[in-house]
VEXPA-528781 format. One record per residue: residue number from 1; residue in one letter; x, y, z of N, C-alpha, C in turn. Coordinates in nm, 4 decimals, always signed. Example, Ala and Ser with C-alpha at 12.3 -4.5 7.8 and 13.67 -1.06 7.14 Angstrom:
BEGIN
<1,"A",<+1.3190,-0.5690,+0.7800>,<+1.2300,-0.4500,+0.7800>,<+1.3200,-0.3300,+0.7800>>
<2,"S",<+1.2850,-0.2250,+0.7080>,<+1.3670,-0.1060,+0.7140>,<+1.2900,+0.0030,+0.7870>>
//
This chain:
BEGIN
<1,"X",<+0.0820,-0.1190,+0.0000>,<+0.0000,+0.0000,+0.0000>,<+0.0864,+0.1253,+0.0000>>
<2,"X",<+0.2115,+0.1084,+0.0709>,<+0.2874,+0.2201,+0.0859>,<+0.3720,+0.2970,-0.0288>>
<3,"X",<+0.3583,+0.1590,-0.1961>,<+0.4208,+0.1830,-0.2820>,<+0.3394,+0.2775,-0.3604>>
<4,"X",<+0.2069,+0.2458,-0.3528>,<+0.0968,+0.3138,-0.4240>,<+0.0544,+0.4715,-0.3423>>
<5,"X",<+0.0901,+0.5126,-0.2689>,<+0.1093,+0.6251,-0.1885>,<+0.1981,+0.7131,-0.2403>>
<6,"X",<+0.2941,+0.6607,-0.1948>,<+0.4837,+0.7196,-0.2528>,<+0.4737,+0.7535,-0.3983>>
<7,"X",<+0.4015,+0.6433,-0.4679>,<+0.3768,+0.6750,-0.5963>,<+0.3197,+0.8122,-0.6680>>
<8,"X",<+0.1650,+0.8155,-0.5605>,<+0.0995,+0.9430,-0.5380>,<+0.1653,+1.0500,-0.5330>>
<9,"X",<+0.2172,+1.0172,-0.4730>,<+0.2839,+1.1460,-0.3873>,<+0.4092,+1.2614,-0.4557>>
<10,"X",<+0.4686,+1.1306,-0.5371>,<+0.5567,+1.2168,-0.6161>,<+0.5212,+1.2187,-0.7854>>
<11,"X",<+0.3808,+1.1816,-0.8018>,<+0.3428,+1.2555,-0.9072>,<+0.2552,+1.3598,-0.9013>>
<12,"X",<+0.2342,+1.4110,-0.7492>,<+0.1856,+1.5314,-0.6629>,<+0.2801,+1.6005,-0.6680>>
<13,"X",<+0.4269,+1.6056,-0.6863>,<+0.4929,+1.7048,-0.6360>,<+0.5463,+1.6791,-0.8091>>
<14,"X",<+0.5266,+1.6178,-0.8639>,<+0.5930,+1.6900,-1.0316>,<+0.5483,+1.7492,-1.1116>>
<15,"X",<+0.3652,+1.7767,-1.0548>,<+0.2744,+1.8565,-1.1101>,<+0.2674,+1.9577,-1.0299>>
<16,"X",<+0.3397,+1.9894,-0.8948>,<+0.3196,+2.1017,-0.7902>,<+0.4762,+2.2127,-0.8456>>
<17,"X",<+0.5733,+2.1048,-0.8716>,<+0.6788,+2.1888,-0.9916>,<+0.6728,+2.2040,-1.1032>>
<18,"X",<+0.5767,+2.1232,-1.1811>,<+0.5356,+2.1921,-1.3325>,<+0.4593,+2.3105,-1.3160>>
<19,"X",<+0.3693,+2.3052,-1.2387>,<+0.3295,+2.4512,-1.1851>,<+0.3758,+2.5582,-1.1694>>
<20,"X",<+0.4744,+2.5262,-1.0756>,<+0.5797,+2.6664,-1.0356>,<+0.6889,+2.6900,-1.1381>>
<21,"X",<+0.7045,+2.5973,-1.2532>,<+0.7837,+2.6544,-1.3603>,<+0.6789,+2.7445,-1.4286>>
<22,"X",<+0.5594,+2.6662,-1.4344>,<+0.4724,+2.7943,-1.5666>,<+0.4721,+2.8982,-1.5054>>
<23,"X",<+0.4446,+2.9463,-1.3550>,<+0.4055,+3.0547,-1.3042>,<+0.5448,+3.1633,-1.3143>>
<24,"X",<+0.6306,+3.0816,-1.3592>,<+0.8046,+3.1638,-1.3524>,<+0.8451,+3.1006,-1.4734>>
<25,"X",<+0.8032,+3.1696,-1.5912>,<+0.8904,+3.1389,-1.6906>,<+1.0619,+3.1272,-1.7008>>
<26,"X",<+1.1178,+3.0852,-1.6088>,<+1.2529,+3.0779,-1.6572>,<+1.3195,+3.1012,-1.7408>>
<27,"X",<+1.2520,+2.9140,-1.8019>,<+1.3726,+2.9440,-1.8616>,<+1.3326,+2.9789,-2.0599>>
<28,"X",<+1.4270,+2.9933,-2.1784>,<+1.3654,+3.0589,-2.2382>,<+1.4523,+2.9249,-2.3710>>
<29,"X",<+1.3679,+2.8938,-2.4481>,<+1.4722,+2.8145,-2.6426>,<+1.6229,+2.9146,-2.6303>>
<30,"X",<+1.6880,+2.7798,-2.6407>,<+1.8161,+2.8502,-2.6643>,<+1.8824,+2.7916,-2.7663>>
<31,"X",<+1.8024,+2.6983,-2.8375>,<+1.7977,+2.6154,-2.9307>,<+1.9090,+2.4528,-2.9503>>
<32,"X",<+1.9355,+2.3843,-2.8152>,<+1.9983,+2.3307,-2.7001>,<+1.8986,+2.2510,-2.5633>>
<33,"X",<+1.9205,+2.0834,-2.5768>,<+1.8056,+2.0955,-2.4776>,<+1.8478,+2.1084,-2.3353>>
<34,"X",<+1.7800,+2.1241,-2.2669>,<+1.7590,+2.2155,-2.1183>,<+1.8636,+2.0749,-2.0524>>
<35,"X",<+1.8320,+1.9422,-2.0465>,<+1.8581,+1.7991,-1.9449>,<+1.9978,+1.7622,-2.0587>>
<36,"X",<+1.9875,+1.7079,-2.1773>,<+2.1180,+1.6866,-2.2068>,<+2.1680,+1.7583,-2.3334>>
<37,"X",<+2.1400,+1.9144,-2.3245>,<+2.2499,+1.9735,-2.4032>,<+2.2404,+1.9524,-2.6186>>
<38,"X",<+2.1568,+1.8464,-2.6035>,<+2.1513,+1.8333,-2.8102>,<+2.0962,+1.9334,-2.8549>>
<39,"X",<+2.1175,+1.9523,-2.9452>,<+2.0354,+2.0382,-3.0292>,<+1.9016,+2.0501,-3.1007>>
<40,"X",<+1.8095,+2.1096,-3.0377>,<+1.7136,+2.1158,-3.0788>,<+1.6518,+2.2558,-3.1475>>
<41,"X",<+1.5116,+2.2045,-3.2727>,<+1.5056,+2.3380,-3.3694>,<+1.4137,+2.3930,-3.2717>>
<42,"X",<+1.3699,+2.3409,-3.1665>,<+1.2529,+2.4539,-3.1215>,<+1.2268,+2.3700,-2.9654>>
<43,"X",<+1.1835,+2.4911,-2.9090>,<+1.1524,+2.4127,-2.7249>,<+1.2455,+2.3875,-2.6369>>
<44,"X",<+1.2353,+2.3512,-2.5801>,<+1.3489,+2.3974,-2.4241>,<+1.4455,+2.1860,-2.4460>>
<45,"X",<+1.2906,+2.1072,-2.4868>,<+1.4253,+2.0020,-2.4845>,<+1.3598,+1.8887,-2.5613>>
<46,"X",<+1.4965,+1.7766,-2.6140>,<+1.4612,+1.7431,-2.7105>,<+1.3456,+1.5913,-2.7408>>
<47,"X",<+1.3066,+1.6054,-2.6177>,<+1.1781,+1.4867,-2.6151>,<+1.1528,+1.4683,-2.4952>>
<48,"X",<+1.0572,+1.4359,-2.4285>,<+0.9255,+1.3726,-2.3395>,<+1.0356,+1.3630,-2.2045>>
<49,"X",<+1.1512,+1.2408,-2.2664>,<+1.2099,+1.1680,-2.1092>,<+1.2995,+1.2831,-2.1073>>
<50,"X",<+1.3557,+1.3712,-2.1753>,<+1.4200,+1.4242,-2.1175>,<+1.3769,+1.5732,-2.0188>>
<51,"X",<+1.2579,+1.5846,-2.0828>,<+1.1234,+1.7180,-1.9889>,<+1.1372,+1.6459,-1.8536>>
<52,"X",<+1.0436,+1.5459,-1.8935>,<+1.0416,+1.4382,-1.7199>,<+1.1407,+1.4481,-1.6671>>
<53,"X",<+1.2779,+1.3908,-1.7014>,<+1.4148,+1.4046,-1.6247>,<+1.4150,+1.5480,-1.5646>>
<54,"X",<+1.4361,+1.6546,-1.6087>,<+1.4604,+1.7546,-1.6033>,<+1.3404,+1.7747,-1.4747>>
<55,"X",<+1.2511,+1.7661,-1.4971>,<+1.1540,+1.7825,-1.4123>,<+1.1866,+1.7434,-1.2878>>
<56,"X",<+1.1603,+1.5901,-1.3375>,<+1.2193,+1.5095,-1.1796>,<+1.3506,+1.5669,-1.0882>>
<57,"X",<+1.4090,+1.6445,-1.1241>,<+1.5740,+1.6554,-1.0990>,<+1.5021,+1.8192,-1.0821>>
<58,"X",<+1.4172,+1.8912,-1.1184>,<+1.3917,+2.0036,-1.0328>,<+1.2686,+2.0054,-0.8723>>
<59,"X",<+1.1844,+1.8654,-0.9026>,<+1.1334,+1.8306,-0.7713>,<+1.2563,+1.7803,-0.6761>>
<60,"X",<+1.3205,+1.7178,-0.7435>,<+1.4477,+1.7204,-0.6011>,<+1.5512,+1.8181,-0.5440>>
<61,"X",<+1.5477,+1.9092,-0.6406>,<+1.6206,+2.0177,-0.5730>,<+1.5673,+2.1052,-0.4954>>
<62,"X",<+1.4135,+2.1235,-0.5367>,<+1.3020,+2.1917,-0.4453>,<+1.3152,+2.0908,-0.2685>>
<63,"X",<+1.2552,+1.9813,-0.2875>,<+1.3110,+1.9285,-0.1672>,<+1.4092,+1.9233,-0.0715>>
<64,"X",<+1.5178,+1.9591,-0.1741>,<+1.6392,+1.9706,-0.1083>,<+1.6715,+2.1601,-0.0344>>
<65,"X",<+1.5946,+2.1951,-0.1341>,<+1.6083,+2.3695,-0.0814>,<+1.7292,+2.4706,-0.2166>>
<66,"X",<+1.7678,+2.3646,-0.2544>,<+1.8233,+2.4324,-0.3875>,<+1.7810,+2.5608,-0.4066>>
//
């Protein structure tokens, strides 16, 4: 039960930091993706896992106090 919680919980907090990125546009196309750096013609990065990554890796720095 505790896996299905935890589970909850931190797809509660990757929609509570997708949030607080829209509300603070950051960051801006630099035509380069945001998580590993390739080159992309348009958007912050260059596919799905690497948004998620990026994501995930800004809910943990929020946790952490980053």
């Amino acid at each position: 039960m505790s896996d299905e919680a935890d589970k909850a919980k931190e797809v509660e907090e990757l929609h509570l930091a997708a949030a607080r990125l829209r509300r603070k546009p950051t960051l801006i196309p630099v035509g380069r993706c945001y998580n590993c750096d390739e080159e992309v013609d348009k958007g912050l990065f260059c596919g799905a896992d690497c948004r998620d990554d990026y994501h995930r890796r800004a809910v943990h720095a929020y946790r952490m106090g980053d």
